[in-house]
N, C-alpha and C positions, 0 to 999 in steps of 0.2 A: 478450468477457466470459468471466470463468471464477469457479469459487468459491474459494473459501480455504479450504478444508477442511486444508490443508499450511500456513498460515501465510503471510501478507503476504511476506514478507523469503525464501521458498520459489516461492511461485506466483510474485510478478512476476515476475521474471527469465524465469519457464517463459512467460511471455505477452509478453514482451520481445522474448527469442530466437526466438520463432514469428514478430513481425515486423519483425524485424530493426532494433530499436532498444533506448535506454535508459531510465531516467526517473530524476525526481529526485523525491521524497519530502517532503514540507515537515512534520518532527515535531509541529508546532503544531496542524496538521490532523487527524491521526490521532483520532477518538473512541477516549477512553481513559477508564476505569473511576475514579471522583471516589471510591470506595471505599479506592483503597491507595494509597501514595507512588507520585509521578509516575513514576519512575525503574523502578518493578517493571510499573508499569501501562503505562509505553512499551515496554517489553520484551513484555507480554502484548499488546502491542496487532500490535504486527514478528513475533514468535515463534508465538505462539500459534496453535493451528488448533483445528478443527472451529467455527468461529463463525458457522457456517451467513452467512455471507457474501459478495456476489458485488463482484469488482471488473472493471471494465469502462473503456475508454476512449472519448473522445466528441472531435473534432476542438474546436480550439478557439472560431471560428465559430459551434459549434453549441452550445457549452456553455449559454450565456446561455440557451437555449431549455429546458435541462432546468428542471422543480419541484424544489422543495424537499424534497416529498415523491412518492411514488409509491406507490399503494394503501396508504398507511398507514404507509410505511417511509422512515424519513429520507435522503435520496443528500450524500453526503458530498464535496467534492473534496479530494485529498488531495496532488494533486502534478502533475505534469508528464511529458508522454512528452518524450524529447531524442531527436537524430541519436545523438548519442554510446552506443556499446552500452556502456552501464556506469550503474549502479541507487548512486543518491548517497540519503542523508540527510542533510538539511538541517535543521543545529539553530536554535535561537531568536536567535543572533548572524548568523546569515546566511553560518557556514561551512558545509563538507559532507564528508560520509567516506564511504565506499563502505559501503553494507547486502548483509552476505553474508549467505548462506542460516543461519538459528539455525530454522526450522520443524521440521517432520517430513518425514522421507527415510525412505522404506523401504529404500536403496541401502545409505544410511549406517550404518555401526558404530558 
């Protein structure tokens, strides 16, 4: 489990690479903001940080055991851990493109 203070499309990869695998992203899932066009709102959803946010992985097995909610706060599933080290989004036709990092890097210029 880690937060997203750096953005979705930032942190996974950093929780990826800690265990030596990939994942795949399913865009349909993402909670995204019914406020603005889908298109800005999938961007803020990949991109964005400080959303006071934790994402976390749960074996598959055990998923069915998680609630819906937890002390009040919605758990969302959003994707899939793979073997494959390489972090896919997958759009609404059931292709997939690789999600590079667009978060916050403090590295980054």
């Amino acid at each position: 489990m880690m937060d997203l203070s750096d953005g979705l499309s930032s942190d996974l990869p950093r929780l990826c690479a800690a265990s030596g695998v990939g994942a795949t992203i399913d865009s349909n899932s993402l909670p995204i903001s019914p406020l603005t066009g889908r298109s800005r709102a999938l961007r803020l959803a990949l991109h964005g940080g400080d959303d006071y946010e934790l994402l976390f992985t749960v074996r598959p097995g055990k998923a069915t055991l998680l609630p819906p909610r937890f002390h009040g706060v919605q758990l969302t599933r959003i994707g899939k851990i793979t073997r494959a080290r390489k972090i896919l989004l997958q759009d609404s036709y059931g292709g997939s493109t690789p999600l590079g990092p667009g978060g916050w890097d403090p590295f980054r210029t």
